[in-house]
C-alpha positions in Angstrom: 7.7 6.1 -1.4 4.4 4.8 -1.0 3.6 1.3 -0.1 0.9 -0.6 -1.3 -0.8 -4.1 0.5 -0.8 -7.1 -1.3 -2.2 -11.3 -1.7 0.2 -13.8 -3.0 -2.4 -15.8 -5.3 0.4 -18.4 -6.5 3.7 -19.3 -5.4 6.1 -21.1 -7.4 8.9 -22.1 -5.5 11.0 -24.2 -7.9 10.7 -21.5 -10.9 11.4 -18.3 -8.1 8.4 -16.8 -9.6 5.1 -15.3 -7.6 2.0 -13.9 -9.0 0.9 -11.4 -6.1 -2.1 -9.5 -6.2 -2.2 -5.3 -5.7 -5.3 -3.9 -3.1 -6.1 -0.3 -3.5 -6.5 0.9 -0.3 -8.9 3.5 -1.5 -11.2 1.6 -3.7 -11.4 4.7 -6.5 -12.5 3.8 -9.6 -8.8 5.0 -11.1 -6.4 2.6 -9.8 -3.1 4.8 -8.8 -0.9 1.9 -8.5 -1.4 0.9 -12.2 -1.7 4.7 -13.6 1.9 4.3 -15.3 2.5 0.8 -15.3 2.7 -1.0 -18.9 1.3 -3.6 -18.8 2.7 -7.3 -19.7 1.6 -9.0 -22.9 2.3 -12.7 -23.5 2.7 -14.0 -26.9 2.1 -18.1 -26.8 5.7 -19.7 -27.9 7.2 -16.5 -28.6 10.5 -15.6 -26.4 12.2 -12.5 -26.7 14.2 -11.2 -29.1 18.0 -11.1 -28.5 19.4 -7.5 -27.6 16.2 -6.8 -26.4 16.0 -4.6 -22.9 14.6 -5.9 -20.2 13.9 -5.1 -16.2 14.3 -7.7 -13.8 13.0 -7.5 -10.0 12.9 -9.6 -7.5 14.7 -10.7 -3.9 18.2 -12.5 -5.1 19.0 -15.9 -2.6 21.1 -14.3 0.4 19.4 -10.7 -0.3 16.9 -9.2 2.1 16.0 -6.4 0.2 14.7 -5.6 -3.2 17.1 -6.0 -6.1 16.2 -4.4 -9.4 18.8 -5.2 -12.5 18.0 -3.8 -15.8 20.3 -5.2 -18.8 19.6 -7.0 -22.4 18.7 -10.4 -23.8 22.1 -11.9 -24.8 21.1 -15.6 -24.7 17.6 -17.8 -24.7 17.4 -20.9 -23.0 15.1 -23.4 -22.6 14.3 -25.9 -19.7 11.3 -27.8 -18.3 10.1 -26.7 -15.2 7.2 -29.5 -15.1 8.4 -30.4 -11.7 6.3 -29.8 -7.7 3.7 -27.5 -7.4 3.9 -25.8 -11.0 3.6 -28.0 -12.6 0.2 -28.8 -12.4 -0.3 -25.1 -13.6 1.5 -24.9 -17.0 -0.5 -26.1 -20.1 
């Protein structure tokens, strides 16, 4: 599998969430990491709809590898996560 370097631009901590920017090491005009990746679009207020499939990735507490867990929405919750760092980054 090919690796590819990366720049963490923010880091949320309290929420477990990163944004993290991808370099192409080749600087082509056709970026190969993003070739078949779909990407995300955010609707303002809107959650997902129940039943609907999702992918989730990320490194689980106690973990040391990459986890991957696909499944589907069977609940929506809400919380406020105006608290540290992030909060001085939502709207």
């Amino acid at each position: 599998a090919r690796r590819w370097r990366g720049k963490v631009v923010v880091c949320a901590h309290d929420i477990d969430l990163a944004l993290v920017e991808v370099h192409e090491e080749d600087g082509g005009a056709e970026s190969t990491f993003w070739r078949e990746i779909e990407p995300v679009t955010w609707d303002e207020g809107l959650a997902p709809n129940l039943q609907s499939q999702v992918s989730v990735v990320g490194y689980p507490t106690g973990g040391d590898t990459i986890s991957v867990t696909q499944g589907v929405v069977s609940r929506i919750d809400c919380k406020n996560y105006r608290t540290g760092y992030t909060g001085q980054h939502n709207p």
